[in-house]
C-alpha positions as YAML, in Angstrom:
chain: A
units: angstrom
residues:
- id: 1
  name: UNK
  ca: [64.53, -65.18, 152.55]
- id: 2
  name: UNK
  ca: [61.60, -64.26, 154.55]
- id: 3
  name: UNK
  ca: [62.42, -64.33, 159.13]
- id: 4
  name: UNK
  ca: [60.67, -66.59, 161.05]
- id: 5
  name: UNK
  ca: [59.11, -63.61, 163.15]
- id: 6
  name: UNK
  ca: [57.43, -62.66, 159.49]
- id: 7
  name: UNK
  ca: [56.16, -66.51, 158.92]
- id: 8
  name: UNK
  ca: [55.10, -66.39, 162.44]
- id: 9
  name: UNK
  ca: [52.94, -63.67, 161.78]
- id: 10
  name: UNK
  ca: [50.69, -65.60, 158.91]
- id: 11
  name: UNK
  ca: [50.72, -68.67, 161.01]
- id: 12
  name: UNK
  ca: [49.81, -67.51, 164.14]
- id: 13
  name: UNK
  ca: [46.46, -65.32, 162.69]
- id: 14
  name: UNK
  ca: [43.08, -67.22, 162.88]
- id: 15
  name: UNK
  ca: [42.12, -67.70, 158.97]
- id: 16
  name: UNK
  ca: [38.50, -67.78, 159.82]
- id: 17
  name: UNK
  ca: [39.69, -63.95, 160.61]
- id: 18
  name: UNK
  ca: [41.67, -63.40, 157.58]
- id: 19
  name: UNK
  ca: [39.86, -62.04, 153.80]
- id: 20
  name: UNK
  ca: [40.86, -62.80, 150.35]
- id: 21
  name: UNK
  ca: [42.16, -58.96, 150.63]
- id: 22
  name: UNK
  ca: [44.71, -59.49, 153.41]
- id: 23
  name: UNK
  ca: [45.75, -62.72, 151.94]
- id: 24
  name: UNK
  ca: [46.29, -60.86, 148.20]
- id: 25
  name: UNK
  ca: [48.01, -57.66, 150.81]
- id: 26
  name: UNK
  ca: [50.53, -60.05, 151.58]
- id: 27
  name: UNK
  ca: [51.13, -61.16, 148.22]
- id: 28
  name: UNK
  ca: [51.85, -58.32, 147.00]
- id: 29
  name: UNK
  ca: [54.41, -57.75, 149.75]
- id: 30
  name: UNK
  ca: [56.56, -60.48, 148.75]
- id: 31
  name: UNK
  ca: [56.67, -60.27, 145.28]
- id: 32
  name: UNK
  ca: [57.90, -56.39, 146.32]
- id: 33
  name: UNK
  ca: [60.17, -57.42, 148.55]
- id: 34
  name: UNK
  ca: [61.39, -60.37, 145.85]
- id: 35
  name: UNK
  ca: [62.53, -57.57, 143.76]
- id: 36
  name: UNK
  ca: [64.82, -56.24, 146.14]
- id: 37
  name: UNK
  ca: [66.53, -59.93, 146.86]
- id: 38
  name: UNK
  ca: [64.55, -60.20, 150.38]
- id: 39
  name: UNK
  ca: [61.89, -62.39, 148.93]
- id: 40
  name: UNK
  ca: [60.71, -65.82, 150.32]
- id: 41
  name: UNK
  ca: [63.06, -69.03, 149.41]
- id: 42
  name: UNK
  ca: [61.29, -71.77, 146.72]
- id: 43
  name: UNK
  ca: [59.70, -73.52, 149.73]
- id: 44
  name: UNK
  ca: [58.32, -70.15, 152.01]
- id: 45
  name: UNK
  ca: [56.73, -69.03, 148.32]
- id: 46
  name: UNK
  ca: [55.03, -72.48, 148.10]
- id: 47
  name: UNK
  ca: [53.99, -72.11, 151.76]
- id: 48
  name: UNK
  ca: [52.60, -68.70, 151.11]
- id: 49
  name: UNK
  ca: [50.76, -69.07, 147.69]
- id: 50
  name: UNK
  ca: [49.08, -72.86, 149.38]
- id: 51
  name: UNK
  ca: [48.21, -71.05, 152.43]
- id: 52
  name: UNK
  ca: [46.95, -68.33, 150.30]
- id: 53
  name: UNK
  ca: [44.96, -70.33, 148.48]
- id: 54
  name: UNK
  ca: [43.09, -72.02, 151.23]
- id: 55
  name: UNK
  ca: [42.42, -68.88, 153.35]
- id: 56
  name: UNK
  ca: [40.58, -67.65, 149.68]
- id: 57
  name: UNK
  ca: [38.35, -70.82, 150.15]
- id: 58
  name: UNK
  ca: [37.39, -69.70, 153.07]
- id: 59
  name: UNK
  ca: [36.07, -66.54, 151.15]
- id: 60
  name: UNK
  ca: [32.31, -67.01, 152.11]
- id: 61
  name: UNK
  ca: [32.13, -67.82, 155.69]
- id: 62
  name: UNK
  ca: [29.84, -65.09, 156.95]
- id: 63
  name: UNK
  ca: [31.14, -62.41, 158.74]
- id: 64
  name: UNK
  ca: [29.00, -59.37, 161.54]
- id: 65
  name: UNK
  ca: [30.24, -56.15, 162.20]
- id: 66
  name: UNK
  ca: [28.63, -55.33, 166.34]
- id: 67
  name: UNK
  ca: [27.51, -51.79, 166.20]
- id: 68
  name: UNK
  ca: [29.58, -51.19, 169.42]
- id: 69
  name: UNK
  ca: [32.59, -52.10, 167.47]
- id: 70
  name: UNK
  ca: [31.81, -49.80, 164.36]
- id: 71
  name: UNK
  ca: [34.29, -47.54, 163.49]
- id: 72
  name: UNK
  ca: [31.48, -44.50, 164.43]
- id: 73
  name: UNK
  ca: [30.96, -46.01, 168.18]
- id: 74
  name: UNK
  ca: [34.69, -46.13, 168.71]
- id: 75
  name: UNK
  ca: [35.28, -43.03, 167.77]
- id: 76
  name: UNK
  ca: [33.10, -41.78, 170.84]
- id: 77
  name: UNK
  ca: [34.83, -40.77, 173.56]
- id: 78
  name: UNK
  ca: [34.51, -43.24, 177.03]
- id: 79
  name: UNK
  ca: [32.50, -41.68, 179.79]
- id: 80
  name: UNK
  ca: [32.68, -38.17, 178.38]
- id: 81
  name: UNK
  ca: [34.80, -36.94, 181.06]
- id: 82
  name: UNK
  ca: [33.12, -33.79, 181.25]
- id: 83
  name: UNK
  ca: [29.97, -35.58, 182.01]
- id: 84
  name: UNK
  ca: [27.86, -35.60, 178.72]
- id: 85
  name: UNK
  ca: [23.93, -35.08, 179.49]
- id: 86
  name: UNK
  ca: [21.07, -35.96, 177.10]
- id: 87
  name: UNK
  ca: [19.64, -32.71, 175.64]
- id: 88
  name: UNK
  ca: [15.69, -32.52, 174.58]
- id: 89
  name: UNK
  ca: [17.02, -33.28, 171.01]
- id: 90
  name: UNK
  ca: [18.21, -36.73, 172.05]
- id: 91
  name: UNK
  ca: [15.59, -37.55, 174.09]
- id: 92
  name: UNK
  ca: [13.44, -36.71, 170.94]
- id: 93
  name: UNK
  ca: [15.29, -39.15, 169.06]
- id: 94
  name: UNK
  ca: [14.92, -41.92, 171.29]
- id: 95
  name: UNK
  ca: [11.56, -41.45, 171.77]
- id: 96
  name: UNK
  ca: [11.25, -42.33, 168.08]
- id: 97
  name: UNK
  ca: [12.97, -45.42, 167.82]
- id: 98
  name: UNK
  ca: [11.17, -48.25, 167.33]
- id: 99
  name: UNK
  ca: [9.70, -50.07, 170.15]
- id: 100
  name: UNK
  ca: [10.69, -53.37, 169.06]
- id: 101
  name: UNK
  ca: [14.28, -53.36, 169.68]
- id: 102
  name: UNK
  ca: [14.50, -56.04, 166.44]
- id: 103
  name: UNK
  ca: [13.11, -53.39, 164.55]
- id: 104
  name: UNK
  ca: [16.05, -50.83, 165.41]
- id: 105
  name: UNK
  ca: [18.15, -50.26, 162.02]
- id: 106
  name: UNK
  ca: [21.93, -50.39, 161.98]
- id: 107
  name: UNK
  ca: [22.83, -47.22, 161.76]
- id: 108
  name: UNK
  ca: [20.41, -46.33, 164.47]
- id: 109
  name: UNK
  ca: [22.34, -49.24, 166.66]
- id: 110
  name: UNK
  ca: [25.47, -47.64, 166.36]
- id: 111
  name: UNK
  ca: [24.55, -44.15, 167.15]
- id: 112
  name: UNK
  ca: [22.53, -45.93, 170.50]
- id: 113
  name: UNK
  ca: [26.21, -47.87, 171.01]
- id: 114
  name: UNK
  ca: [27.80, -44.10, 170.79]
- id: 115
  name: UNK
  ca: [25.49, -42.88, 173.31]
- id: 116
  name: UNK
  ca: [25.81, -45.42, 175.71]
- id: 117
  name: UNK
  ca: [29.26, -45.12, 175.25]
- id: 118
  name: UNK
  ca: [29.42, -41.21, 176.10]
- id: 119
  name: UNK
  ca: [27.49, -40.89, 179.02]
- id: 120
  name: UNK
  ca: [29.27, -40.90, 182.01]
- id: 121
  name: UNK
  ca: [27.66, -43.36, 184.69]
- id: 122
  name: UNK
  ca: [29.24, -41.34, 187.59]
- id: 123
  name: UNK
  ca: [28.40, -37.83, 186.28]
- id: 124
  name: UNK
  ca: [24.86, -38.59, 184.44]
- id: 125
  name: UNK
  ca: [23.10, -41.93, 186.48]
- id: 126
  name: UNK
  ca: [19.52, -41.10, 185.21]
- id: 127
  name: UNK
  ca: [20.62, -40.82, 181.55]
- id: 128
  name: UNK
  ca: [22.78, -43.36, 181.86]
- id: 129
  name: UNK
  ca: [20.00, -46.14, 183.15]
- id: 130
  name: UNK
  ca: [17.61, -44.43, 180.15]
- id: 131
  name: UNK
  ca: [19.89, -44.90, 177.43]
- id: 132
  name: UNK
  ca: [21.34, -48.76, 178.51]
- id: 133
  name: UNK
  ca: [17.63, -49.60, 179.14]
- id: 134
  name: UNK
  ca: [16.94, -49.10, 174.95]
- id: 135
  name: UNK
  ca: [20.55, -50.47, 174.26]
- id: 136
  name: UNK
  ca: [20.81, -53.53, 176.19]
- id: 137
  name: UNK
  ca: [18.10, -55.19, 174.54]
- id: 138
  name: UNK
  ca: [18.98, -53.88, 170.86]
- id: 139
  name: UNK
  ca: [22.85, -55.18, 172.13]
- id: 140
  name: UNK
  ca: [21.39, -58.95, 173.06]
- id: 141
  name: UNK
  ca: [20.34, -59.02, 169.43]
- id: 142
  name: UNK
  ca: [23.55, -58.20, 168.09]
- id: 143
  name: UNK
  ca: [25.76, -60.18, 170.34]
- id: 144
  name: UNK
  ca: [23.66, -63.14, 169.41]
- id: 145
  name: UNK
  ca: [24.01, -62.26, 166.01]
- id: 146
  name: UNK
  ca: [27.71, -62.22, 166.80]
- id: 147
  name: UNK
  ca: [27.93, -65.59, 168.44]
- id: 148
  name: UNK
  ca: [26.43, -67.23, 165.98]
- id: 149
  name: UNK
  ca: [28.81, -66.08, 163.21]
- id: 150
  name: UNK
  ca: [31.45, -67.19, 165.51]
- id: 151
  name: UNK
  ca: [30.63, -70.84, 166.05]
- id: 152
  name: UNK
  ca: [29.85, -71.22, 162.01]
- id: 153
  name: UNK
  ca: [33.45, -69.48, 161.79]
- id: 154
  name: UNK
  ca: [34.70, -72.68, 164.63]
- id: 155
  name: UNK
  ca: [33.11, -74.99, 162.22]
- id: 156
  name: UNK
  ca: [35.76, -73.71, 159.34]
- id: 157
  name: UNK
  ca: [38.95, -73.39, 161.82]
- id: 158
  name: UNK
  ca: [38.31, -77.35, 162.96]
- id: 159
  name: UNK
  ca: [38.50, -78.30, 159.31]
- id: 160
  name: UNK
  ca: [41.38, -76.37, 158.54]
- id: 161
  name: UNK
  ca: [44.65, -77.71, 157.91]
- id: 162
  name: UNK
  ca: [48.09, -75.69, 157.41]
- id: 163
  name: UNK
  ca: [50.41, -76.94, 154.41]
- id: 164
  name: UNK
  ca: [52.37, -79.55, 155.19]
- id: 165
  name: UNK
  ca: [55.09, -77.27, 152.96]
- id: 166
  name: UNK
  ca: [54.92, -74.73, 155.61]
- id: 167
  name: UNK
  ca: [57.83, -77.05, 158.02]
- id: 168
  name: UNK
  ca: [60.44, -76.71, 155.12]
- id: 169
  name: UNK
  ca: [59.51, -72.99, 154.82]
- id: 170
  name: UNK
  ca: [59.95, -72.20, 158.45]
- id: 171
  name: UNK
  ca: [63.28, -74.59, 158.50]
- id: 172
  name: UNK
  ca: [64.63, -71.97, 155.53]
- id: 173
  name: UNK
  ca: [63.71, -69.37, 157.70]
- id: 174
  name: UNK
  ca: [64.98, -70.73, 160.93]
- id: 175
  name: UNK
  ca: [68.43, -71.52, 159.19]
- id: 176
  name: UNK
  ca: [68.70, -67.95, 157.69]
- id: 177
  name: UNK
  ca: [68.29, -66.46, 161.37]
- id: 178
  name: UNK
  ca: [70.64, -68.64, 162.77]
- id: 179
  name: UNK
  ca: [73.58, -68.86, 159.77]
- id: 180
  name: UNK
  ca: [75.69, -72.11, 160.08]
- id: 181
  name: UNK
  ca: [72.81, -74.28, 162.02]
- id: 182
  name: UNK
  ca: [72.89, -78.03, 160.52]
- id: 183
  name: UNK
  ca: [69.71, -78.87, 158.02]
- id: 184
  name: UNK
  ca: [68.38, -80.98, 159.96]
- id: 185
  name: UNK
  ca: [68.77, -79.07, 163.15]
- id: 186
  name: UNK
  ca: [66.39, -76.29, 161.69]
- id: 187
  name: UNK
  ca: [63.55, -78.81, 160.77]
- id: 188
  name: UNK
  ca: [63.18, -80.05, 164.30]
- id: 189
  name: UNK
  ca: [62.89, -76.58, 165.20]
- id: 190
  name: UNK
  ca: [60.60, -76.10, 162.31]
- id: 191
  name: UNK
  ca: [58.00, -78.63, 163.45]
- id: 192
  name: UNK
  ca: [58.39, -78.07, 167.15]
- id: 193
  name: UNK
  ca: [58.05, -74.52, 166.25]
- id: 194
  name: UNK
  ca: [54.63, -75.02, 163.77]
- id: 195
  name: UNK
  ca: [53.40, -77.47, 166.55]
- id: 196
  name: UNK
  ca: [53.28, -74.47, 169.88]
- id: 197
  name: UNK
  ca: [51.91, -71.72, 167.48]
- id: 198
  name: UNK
  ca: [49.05, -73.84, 166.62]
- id: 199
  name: UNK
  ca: [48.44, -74.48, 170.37]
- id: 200
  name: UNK
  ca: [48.50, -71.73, 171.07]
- id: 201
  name: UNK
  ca: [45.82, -70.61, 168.18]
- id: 202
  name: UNK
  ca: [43.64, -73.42, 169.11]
- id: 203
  name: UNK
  ca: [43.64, -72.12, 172.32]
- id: 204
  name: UNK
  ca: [42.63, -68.84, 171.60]
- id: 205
  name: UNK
  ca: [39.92, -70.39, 169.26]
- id: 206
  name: UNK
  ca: [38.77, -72.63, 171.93]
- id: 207
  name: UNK
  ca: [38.03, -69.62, 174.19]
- id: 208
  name: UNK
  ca: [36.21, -67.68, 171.53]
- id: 209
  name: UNK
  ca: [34.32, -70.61, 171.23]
- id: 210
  name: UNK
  ca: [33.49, -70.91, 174.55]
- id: 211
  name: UNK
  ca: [32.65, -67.47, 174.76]
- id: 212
  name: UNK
  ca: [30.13, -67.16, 172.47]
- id: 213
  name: UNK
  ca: [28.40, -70.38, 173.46]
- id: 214
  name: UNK
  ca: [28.45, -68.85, 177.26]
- id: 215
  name: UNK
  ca: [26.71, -65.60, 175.43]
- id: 216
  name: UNK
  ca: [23.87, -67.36, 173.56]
- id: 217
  name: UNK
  ca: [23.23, -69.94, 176.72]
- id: 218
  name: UNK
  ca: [23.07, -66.77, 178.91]
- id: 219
  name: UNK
  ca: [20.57, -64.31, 176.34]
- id: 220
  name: UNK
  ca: [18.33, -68.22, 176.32]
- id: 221
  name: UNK
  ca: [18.50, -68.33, 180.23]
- id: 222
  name: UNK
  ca: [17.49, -64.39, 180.37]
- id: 223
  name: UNK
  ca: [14.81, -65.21, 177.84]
- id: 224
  name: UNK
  ca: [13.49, -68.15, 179.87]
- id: 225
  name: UNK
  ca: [13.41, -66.06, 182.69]
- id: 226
  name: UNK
  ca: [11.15, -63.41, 181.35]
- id: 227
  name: UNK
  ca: [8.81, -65.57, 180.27]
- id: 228
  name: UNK
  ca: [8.52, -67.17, 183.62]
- id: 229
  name: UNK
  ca: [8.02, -64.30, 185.50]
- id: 230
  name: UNK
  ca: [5.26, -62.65, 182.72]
- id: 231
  name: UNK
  ca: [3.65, -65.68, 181.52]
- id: 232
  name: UNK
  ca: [4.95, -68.91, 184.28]
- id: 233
  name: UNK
  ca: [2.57, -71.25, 182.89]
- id: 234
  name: UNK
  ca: [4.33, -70.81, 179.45]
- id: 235
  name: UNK
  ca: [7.33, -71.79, 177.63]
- id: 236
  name: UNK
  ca: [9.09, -69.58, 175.03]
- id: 237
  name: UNK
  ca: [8.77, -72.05, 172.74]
- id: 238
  name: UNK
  ca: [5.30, -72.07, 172.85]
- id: 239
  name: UNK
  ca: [5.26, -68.09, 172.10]
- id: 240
  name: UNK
  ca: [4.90, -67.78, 168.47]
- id: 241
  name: UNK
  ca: [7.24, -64.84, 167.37]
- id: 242
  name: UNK
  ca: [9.79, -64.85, 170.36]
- id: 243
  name: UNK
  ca: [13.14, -65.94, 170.78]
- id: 244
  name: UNK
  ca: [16.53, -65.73, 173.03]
- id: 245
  name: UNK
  ca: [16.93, -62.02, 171.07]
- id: 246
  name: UNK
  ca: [13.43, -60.70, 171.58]
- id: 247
  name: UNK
  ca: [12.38, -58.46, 174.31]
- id: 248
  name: UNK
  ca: [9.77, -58.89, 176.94]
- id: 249
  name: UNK
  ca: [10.34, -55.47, 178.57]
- id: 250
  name: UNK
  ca: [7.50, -53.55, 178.91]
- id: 251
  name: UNK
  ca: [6.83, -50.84, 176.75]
- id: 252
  name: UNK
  ca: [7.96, -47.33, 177.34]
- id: 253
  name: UNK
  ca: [6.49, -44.57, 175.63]
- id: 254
  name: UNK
  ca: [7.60, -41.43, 177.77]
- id: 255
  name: UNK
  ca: [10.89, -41.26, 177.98]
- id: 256
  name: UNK
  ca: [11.21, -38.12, 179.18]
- id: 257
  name: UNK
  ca: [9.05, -38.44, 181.72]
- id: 258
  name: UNK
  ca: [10.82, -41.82, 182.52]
- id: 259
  name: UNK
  ca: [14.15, -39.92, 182.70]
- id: 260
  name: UNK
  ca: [12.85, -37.44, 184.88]
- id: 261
  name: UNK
  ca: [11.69, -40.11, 187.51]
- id: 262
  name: UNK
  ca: [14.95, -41.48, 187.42]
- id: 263
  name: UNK
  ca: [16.44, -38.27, 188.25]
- id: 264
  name: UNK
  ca: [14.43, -38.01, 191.30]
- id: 265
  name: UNK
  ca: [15.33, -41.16, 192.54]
- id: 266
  name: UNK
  ca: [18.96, -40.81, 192.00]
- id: 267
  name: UNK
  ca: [18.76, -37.35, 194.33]
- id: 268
  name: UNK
  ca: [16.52, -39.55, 196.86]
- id: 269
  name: UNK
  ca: [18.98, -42.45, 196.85]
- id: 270
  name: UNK
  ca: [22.24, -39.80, 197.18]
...
């Protein structure tokens, strides 16, 4: 018989989140554990291999791995608390990176995301600015890229439905956590239980939601905004080979020089 803290954990996940690997991972679990006598009752197996089943259909939503969020960037220490400076090698790198900040590879993201990351604001100002100035705009791209994933993944959530087998599961559960409750004691808790985790998911899938719609509106509003101030008697629409993730910046091609004028105005500005 599988606890209700263990159900919980299934039911409260967001399946748009979940693969076909973490649904076969848990699987596997309970047939182990159903050789020891702890497995799942007839109705918690039905639960599991239905739920299962339609977190597998959900197989080819798209999914986007951010740079900053790549297992390289996050393994970079925050701030560099010894105050990390860019060396001529660096500044060698960056000045060959593409221009276009579309045209800035993946891997090349992630090691700008690592960077960022590392230099320490407080202790390194100048290199700081210079290095966010080339990752902010390759960033917009990706966090759009991000959003966009997100909403097709609220698309999938809405039309989601849990099992209906999953109250009888959770009133097995419920009744071998509390020994002696009556039958039909356990599946009221069941459903009342079912009904506040889902709330409380929807919730936290409404404010995803939210958040990347508040992400793309804002990179649209920034892109807008450029284009009014370089060209006001023109729309972005009306710019062939622009959108909310492209970059209006003007171009930099000295970076070293532009890191050394930033220097000088930090020690004017101290």
């Amino acid at each position: 018989m599988l606890s209700t803290g263990r159900l919980l954990r299934i039911l409260d996940r967001d399946p748009t989140q979940m693969t076909k690997a973490m649904a076969g991972s848990m699987a596997r679990v309970d047939a182990s554990t159903a050789l020891h006598g702890s497995g799942p009752s007839k109705a918690q197996a039905k639960f599991l291999t239905e739920m299962m089943q339609r977190i597998d259909d959900l197989k080819e939503l798209p999914t986007y791995r951010h740079p900053e969020q790549d297992a390289k960037a996050l393994k970079t220490r925050d701030g560099m608390g010894d105050g990390y400076q860019l060396s001529q090698a660096d500044l060698a790198w960056l000045e060959r990176l593409p221009r276009d900040p579309a045209a800035i590879t993946y891997d090349d993201a992630v090691a700008l995301a690592s960077m960022a990351r590392s230099i320490s604001k407080m202790h390194s100002p100048s290199d700081a600015r210079l290095v966010n100035a080339i990752w902010n705009p390759v960033k917009e791209i990706h966090d759009a890229a991000r959003a966009r994933v997100e909403l097709t993944h609220a698309d999938a959530y809405a039309s989601f439905t849990v099992p209906a087998s999953a109250v009888a599961a959770f009133a097995d559960a419920i009744e071998g956590d509390n020994p002696g409750m009556h039958p039909a004691e356990a599946l009221a808790q069941s459903e009342e239980l079912i009904r506040k985790t889902l709330a409380a998911r929807n919730r936290e899938r409404e404010r995803k939601v939210e958040k990347a719609q508040q992400v793309l509106d804002g990179l649209q509003s920034d892109a807008a905004r450029r284009v009014a101030l370089d060209h006001p008697n023109t729309s972005p629409e009306a710019r062939p080979g622009r959108d909310a993730t492209s970059s209006d910046a003007p171009v930099i091609t000295d970076w070293a020089a532009l890191r050394k004028g930033l220097a000088m105005l930090d020690e004017l500005t101290k």
